[in-house]
C-alpha positions in Angstrom: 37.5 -87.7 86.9 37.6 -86.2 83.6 35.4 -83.4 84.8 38.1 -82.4 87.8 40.9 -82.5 84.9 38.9 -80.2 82.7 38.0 -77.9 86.0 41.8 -77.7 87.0 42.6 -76.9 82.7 40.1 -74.2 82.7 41.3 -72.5 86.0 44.6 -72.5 84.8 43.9 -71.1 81.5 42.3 -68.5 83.1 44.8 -67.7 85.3 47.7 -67.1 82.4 45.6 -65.3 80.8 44.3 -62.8 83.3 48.1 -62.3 84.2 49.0 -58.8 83.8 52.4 -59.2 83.3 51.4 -61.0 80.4 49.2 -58.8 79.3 51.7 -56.1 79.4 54.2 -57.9 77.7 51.9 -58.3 74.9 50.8 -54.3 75.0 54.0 -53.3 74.8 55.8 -54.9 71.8 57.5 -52.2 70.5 56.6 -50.8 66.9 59.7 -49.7 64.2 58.5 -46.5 62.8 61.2 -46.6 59.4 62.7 -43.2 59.2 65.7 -43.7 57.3 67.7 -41.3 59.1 68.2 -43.0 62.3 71.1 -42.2 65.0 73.2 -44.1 63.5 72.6 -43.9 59.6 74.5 -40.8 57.9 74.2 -41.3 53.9 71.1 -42.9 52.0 70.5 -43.1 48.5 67.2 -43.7 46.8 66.0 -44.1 43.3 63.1 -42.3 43.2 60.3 -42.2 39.7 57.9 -39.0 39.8 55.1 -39.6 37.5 53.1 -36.3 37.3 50.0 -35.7 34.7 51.2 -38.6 32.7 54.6 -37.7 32.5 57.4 -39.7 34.4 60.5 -38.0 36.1 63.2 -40.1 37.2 66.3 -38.8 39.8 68.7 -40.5 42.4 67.3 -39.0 45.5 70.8 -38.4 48.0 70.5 -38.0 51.4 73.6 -36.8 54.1 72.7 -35.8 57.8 74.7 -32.9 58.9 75.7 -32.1 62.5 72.2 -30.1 62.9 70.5 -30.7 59.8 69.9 -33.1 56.7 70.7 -32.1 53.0 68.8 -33.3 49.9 69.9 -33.6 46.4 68.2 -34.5 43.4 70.4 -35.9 40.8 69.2 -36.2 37.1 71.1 -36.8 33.8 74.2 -36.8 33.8 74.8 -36.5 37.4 73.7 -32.5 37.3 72.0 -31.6 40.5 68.3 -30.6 40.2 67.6 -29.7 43.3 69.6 -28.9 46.9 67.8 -28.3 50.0 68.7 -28.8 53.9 65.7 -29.9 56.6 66.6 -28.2 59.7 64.2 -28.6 62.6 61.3 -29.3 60.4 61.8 -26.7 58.0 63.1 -26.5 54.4 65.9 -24.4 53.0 66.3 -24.5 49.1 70.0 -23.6 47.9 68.8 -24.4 43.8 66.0 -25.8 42.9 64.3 -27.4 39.7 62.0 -25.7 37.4 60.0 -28.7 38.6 59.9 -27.9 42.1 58.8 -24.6 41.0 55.0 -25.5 40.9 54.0 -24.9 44.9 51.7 -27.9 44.9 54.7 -30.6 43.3 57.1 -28.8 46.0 55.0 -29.3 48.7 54.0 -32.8 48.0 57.9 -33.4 48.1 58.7 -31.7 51.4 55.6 -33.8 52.9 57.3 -37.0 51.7 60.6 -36.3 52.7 59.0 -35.8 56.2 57.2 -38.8 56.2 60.8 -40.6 55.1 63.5 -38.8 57.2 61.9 -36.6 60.1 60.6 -37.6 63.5 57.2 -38.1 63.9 56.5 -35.9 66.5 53.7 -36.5 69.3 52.3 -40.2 69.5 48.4 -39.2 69.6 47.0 -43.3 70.1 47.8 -46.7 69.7 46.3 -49.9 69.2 47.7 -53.1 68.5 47.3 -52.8 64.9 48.0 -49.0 63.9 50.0 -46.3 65.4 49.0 -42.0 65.2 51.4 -39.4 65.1 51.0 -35.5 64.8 53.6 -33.4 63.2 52.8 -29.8 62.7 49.5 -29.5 60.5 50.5 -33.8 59.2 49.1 -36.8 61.1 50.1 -39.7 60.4 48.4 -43.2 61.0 50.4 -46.4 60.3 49.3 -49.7 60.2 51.0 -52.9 60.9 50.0 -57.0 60.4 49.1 -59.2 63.1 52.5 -59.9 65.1 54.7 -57.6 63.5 56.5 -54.5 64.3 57.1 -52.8 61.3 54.2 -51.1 59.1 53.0 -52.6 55.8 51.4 -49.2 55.1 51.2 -45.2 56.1 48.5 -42.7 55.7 49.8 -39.1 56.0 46.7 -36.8 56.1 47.8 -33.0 55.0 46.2 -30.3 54.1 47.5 -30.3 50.1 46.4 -34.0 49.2 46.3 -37.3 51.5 48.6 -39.9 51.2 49.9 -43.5 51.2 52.5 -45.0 52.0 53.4 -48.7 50.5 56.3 -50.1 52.6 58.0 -53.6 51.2 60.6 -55.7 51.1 62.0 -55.3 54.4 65.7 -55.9 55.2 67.3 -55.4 58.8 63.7 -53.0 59.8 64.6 -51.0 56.6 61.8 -51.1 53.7 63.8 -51.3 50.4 60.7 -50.6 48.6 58.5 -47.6 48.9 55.0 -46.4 47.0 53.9 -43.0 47.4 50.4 -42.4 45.9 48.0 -39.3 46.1 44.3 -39.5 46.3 42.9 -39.9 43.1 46.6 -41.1 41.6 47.6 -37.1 41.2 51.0 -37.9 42.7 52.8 -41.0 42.6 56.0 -41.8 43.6 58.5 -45.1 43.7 61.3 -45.5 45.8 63.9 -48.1 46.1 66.6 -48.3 48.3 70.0 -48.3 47.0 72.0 -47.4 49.9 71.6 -46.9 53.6 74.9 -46.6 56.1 
């Protein structure tokens, strides 16, 4: 008897989980990318520290999307503006700039973060149930997520200046309030945390 009980358990496992609609359901749990510029989202403000050959930098980081286009400020001491530059269909427009940004390699590293941060991904390249790839121009980007969960723990942006990765923590309503940045090697890194996001 116990035999015919086991038989009937078995076939019954076997059956859920051969069920496709099951199977779909589980493919297709859909991933948060965090771009903090969303549809809805117009203003977000980050603290941001730059550490760069040993020294540390340290601006309020202001985002406001536009009708067509997102603008950038960098805010130091005393609220002076380092840096302003609009992202308009994947390319940057500086109207002032810091004598930081002035060095190609710093500037570029920026604009690659800001992409990672505000910008569509563009094309979805593969997914598996525990990473996601995107290509965007001459950056891919590969993120990674935990068992059961829909937003990343951690992104690798691979570009042609310097690979990089991506920390995300402290999640609040799909919204990382806590970002790493770090170059290969430690040449760049940056910290972000969230201070506003509406």
């Amino acid at each position: 008897m116990k035999f015919i009980y086991l038989f009937v358990f078995a076939l019954c496992f076997c059956a859920c989980a051969s069920n496709p609609a099951l199977k779909k359901e589980a493919a297709s749990t859909p991933k948060n990318i965090p771009v903090f510029m969303t549809e809805n989202a117009k203003r977000t403000a980050l603290k941001m520290t730059f550490e760069d050959s040993g020294k540390e930098y340290g601006f309020l980081l202001l985002a406001n999307k536009k009708s067509d286009y997102v603008n950038f400020k960098f805010i130091g001491d005393f609220a002076s503006v380092l840096a302003s530059v609009n992202l308009k269909n994947g390319k940057f427009e500086y109207e002032t700039i810091s004598p930081l940004l002035e060095n190609e390699q710093i500037k570029q590293a920026l604009e690659e973060t800001l992409l990672a941060l505000f910008s569509d991904r563009g094309t979805p390249l593969k997914e598996s149930k525990s990473a996601i790839t995107y290509k965007q121009g001459n950056l891919k980007y590969k993120y990674y997520f935990n068992k059961d969960e829909n937003t990343p723990y951690k992104l690798k942006q691979t570009s042609p200046l310097a690979n990089k990765t991506f920390l995300f923590e402290n999640y609040k309503k799909g919204i990382p309030h806590n970002i790493v940045v770090k170059a290969k090697l430690n040449l760049i890194k940056i910290n972000f945390e969230l201070l506003a996001n509406d």
